[in-house]
N, CA, C and O of each residue as an XYZ file, in Angstrom:
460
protein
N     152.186     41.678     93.455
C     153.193     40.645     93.614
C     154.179     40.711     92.452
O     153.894     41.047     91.303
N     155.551     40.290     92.972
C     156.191     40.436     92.217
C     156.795     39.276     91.085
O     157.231     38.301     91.698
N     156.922     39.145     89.671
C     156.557     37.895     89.075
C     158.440     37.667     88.162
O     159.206     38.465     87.620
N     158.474     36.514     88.367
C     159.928     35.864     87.904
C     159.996     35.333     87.049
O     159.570     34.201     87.279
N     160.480     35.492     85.490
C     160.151     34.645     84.401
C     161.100     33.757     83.758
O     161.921     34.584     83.360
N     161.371     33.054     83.529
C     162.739     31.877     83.120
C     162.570     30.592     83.117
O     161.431     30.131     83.045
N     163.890     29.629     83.210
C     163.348     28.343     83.129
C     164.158     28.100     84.422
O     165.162     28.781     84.632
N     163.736     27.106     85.338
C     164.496     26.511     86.755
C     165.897     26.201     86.539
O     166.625     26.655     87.422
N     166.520     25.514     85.556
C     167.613     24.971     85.566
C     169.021     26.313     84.958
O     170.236     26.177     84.817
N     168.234     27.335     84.771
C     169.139     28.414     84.255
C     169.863     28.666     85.415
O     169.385     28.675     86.549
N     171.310     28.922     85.043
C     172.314     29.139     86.156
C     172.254     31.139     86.407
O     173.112     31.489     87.217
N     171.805     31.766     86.107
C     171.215     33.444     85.812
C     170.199     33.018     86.889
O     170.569     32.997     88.063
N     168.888     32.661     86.542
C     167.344     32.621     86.782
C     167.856     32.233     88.647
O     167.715     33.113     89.495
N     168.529     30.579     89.089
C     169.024     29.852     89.981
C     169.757     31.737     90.829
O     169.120     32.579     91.463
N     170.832     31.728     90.539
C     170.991     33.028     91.200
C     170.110     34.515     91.300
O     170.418     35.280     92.214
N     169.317     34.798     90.611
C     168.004     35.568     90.788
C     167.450     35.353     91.747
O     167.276     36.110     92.702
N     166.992     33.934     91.556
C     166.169     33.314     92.945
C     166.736     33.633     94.426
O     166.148     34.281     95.292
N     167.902     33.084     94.511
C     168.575     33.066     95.608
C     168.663     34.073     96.316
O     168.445     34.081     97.528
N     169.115     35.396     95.384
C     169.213     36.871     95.762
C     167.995     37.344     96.470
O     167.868     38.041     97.477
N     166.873     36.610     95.442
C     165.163     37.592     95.826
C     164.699     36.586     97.366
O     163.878     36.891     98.231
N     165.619     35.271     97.266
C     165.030     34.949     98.735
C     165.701     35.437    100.037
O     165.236     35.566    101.169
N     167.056     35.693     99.487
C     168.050     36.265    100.369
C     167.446     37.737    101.212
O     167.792     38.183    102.306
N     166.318     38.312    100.131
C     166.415     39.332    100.539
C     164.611     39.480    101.419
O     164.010     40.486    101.795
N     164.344     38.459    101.458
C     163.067     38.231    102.003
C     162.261     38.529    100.647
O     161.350     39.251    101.051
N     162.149     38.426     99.733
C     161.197     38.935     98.823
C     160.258     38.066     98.292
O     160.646     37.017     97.777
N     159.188     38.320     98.335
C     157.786     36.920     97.270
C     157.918     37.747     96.150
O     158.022     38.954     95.931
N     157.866     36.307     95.271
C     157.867     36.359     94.215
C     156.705     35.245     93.411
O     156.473     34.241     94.085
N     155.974     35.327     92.068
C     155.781     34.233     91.494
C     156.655     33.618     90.580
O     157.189     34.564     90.001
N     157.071     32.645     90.156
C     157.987     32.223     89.588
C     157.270     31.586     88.390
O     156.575     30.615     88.687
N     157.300     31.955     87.029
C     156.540     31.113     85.866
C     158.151     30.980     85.196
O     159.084     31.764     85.021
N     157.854     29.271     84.892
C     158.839     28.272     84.287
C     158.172     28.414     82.424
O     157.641     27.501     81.791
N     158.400     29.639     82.005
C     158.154     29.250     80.685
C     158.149     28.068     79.384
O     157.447     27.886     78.390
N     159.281     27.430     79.965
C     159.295     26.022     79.802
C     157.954     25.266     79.440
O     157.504     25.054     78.314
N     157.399     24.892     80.728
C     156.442     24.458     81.012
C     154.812     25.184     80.879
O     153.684     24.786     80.586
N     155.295     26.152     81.181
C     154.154     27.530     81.182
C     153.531     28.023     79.730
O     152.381     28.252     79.354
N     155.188     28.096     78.910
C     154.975     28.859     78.155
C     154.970     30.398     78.408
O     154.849     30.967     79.493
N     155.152     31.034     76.975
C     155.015     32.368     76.821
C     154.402     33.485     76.192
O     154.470     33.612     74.969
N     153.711     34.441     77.028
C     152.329     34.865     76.410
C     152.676     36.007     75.904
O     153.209     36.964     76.466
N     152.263     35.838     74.504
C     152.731     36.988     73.092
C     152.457     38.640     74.048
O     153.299     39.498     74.311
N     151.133     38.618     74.348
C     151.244     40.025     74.967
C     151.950     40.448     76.008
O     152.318     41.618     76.105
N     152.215     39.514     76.911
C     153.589     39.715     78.016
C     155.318     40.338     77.199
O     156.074     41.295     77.369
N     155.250     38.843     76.099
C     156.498     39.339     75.307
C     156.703     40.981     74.545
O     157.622     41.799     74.595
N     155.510     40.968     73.923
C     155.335     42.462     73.175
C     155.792     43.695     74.188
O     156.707     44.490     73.969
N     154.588     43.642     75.810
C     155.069     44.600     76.515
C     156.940     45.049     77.033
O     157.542     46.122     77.055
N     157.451     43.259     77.471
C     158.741     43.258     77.388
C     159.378     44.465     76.704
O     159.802     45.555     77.085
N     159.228     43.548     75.030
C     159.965     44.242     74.098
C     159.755     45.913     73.826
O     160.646     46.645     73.395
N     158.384     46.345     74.173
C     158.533     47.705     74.181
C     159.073     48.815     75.185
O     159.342     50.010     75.069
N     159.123     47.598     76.544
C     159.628     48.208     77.681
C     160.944     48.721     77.649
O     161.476     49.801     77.908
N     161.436     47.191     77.101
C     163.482     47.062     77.419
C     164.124     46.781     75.804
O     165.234     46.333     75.517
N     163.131     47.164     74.981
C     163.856     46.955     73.320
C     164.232     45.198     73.101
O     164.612     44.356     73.915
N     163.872     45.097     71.324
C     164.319     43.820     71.451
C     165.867     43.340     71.645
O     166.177     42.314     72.251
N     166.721     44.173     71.082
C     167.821     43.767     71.826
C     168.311     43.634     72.999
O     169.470     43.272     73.204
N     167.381     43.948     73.991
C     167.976     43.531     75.720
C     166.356     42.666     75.832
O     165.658     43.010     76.786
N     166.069     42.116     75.352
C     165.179     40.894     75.518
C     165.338     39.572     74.815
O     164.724     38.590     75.231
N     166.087     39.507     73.832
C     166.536     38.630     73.131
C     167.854     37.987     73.526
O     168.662     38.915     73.500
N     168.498     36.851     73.886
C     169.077     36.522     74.295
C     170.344     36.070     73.314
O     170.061     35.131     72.571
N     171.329     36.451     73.228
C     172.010     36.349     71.465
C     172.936     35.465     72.435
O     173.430     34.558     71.764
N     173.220     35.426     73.366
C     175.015     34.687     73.751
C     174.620     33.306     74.089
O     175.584     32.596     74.376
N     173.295     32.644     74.140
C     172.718     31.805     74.690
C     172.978     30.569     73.374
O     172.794     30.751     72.171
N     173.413     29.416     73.997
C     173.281     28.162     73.143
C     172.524     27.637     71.832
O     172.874     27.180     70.744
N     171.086     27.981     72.593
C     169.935     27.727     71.404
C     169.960     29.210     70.468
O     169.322     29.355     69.425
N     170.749     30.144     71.027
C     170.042     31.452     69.869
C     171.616     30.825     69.021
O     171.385     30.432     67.877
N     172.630     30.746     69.322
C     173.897     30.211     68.263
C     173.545     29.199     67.562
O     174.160     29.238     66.497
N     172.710     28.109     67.637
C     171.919     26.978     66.936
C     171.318     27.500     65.477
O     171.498     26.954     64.388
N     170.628     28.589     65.724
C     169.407     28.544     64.865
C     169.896     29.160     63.740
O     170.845     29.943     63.787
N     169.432     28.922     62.930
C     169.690     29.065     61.224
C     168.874     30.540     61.308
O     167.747     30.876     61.670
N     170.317     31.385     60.660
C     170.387     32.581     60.474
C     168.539     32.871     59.608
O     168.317     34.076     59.494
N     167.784     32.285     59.261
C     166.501     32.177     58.702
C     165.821     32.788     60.234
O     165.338     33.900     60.447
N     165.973     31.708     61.107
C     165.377     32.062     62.470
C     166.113     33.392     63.248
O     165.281     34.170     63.716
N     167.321     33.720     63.430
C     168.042     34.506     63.628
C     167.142     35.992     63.339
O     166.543     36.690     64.157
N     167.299     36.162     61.897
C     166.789     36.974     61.066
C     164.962     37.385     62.385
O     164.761     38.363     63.105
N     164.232     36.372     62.187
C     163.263     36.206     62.471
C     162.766     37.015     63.974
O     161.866     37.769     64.347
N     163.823     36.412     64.473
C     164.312     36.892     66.134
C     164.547     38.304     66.262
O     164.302     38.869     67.328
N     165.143     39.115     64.957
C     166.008     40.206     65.257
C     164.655     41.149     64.611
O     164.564     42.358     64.827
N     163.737     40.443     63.868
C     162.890     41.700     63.070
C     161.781     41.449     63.974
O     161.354     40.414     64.487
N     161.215     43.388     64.071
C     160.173     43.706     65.375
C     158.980     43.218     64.723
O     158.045     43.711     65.355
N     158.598     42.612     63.928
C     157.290     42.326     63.110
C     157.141     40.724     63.669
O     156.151     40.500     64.365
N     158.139     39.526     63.379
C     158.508     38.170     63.667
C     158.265     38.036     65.074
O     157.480     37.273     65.637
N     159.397     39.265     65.782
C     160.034     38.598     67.103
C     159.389     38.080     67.910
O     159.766     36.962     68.264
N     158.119     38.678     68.559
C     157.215     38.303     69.171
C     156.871     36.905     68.835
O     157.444     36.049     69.509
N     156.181     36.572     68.073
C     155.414     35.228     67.688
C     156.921     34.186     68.028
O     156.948     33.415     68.987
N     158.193     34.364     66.975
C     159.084     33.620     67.202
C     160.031     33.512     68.732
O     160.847     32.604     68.882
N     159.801     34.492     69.729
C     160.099     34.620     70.707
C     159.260     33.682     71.526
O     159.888     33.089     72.403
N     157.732     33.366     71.416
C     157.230     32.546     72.037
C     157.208     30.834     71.553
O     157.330     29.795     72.201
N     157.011     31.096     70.242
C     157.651     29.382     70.299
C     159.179     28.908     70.556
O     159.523     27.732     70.678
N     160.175     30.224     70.627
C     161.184     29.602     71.134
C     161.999     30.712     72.271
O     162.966     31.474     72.236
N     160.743     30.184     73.476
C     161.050     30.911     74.759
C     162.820     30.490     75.344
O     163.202     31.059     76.367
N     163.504     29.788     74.839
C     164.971     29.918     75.679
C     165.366     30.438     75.092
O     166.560     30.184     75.253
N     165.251     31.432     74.048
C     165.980     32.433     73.852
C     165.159     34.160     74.045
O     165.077     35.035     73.184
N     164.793     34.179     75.076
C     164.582     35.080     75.689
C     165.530     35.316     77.101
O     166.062     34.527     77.882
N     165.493     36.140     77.056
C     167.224     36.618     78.094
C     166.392     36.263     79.669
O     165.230     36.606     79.888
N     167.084     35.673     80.453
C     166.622     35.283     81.936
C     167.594     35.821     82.797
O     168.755     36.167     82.578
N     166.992     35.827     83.696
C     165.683     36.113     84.355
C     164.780     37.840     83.578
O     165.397     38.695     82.943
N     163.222     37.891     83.916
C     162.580     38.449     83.400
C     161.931     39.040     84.630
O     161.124     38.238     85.101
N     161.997     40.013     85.218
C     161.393     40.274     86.601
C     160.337     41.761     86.227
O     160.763     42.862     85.877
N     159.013     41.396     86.414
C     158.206     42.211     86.471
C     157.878     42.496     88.154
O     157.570     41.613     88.954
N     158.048     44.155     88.506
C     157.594     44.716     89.739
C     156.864     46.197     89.406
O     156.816     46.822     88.346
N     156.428     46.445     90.464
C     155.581     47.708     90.350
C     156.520     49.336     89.647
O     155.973     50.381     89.294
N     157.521     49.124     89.642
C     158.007     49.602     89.351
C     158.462     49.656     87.521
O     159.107     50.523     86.930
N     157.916     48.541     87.049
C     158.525     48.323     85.710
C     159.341     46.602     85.825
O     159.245     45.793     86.748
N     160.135     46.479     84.502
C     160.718     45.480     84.338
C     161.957     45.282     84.787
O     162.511     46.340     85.087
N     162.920     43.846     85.024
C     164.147     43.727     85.242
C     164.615     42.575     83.914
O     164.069     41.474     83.980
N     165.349     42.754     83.037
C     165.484     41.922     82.064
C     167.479     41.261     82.555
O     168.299     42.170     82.682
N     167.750     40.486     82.666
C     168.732     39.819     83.223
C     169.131     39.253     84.427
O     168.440     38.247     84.589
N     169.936     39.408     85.391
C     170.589     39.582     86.598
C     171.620     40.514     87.016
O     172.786     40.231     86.742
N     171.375     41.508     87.595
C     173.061     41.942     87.801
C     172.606     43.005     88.929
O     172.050     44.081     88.710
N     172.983     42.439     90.248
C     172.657     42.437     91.656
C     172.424     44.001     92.069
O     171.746     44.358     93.032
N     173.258     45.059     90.968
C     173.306     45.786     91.691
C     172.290     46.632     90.829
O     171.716     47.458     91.539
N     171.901     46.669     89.516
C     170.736     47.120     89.173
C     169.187     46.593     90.124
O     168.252     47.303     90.494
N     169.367     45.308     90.280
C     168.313     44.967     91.215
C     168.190     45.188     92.331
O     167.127     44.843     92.847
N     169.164     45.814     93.119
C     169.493     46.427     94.579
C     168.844     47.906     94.352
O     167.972     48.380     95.079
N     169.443     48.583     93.170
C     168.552     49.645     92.836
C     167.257     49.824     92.946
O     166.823     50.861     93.448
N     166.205     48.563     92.366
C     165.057     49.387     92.006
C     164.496     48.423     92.542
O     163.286     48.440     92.314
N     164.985     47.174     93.454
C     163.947     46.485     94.001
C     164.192     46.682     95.870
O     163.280     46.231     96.563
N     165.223     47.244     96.488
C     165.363     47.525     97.832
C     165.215     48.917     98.298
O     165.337     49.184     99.493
């Protein structure tokens, strides 16, 4: 099965959805939010798709945080641990399939490797 990672109210994650129902597809959907985020999920991420296309830099809460946390976010030793206590700045949608990972939205990479 194929698994969806983000928070519900993301306007990215909201169009993900739509696309993967559009296209008949099941999915599980974990609301990290609520869920939370599990360090060894994040680690695999980051070794999959690098921390810079897992880290979410253009996002509200990553412009917030005191270049201390910033710092924290950007070094491969931190990121992990600080990636899970502050899951909205992880880039959404997060789509794990048999094939490997999907880290964003953009219809036509996902037309690629999920149709």
């Amino acid at each position: 099965m194929m698994h969806l990672y983000g928070i519900p109210n993301c306007d990215t994650v909201k169009k993900a959805r739509v696309w993967l129902d559009a296209q008949g597809r099941d999915y599980a959907f974990h609301d990290y939010k609520k869920e939370g985020a599990d360090p060894d999920r994040v680690a695999t991420w980051i070794a999959a798709a690098g921390l810079d296309t897992v880290v979410n830099r253009k996002g509200t809460t990553y412009r917030k945080l005191s270049d201390a946390d910033k710092a924290a976010a950007a070094d491969s030793h931190t990121a992990v641990a600080f990636l899970v206590q502050q899951p909205s700045i992880i880039k959404r949608p997060i789509v794990e399939y048999s094939g490997g990972i999907l880290v964003g939205f953009k219809e036509d990479e996902w037309s690629a490797a999920l149709l």
